[in-house]
DRENZALO-552167 format. One record per residue (C-alpha): residue in one letter; x, y, z; residue number from 1. Coordinates in steps of 0.25 Angstrom, whole numbers, plus 2048, in hexadecimal, padded with zeros to 3 digits. Example, Ala and Ser with C-alpha at 12.3 -4.5 7.8 and 13.67 -1.06 7.14 Angstrom:
2
SITE;A;831;7EE;81F;1
SITE;S;837;7FC;81D;2
END
This chain:
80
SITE;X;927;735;0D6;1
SITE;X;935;733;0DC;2
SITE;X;935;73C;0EA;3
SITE;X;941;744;0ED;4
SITE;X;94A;744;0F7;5
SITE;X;94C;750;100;6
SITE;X;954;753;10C;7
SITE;X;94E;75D;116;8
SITE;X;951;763;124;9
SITE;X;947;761;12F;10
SITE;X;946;766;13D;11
SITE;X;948;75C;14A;12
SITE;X;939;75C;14E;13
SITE;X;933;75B;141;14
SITE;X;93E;74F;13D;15
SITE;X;938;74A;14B;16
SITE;X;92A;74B;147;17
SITE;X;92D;745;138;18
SITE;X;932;738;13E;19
SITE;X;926;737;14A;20
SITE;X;91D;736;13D;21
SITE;X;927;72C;136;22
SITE;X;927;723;143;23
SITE;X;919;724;146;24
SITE;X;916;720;138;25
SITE;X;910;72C;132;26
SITE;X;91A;72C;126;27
SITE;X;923;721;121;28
SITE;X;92E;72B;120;29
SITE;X;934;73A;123;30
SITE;X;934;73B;113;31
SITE;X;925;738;113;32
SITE;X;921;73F;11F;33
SITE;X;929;74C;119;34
SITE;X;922;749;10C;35
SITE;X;913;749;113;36
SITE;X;916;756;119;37
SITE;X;91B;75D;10C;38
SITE;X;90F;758;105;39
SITE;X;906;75D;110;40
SITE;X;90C;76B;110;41
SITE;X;90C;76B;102;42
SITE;X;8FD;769;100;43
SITE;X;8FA;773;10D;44
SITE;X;901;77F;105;45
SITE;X;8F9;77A;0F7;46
SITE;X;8EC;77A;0FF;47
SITE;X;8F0;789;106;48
SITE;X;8F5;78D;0F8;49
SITE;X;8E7;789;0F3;50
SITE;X;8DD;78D;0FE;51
SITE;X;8E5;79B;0FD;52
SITE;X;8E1;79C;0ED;53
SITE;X;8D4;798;0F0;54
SITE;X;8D2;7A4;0FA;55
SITE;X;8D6;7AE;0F0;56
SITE;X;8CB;7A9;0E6;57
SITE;X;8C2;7B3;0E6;58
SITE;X;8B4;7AA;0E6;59
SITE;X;8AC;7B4;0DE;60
SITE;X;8B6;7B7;0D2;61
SITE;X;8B6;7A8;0D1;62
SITE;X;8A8;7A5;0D0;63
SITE;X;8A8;7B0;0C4;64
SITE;X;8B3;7AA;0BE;65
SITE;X;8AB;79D;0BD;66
SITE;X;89F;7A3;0BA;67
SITE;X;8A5;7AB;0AF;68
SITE;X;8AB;79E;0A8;69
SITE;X;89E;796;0AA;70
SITE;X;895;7A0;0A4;71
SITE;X;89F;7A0;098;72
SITE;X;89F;791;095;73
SITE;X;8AA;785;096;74
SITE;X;8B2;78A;08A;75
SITE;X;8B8;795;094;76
SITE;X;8BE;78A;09B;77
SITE;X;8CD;786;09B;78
SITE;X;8CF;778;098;79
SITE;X;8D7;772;0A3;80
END
């Protein structure tokens, strides 16, 4: 896939940082240096998203939720 291009306003310091880790060899470029952390940030806030759903999962209700389908056989189950 072709990547896009993008013009974005950074400040000073953080510009300062981006190019220490360009120089030091870190990343080959701003674009991928930028790219790694919008991937990173990305996959935090799905991870978050997740372990949040999971705590609402109420443990018991689940267990008699798979009970209940397992009891009834595999023609209860959706096909996937």
């Amino acid at each position: 896939m072709r990547a896009a291009k993008i013009t974005i306003t950074i400040e000073p310091d953080l510009l300062l940082q981006l190019d220490r880790w360009v120089r030091e060899g870190k990343y080959p470029n701003r674009s991928r240096a930028i790219q790694a952390a919008v991937v990173e940030k990305l996959e935090r806030v799905r991870r978050r998203r997740l372990t949040e759903e999971l705590a609402n999962v109420n443990a018991a209700e689940e267990r008699e939720l798979g009970e209940e389908a397992h009891a009834a056989g595999s023609e209860t189950w959706y096909p996937y």
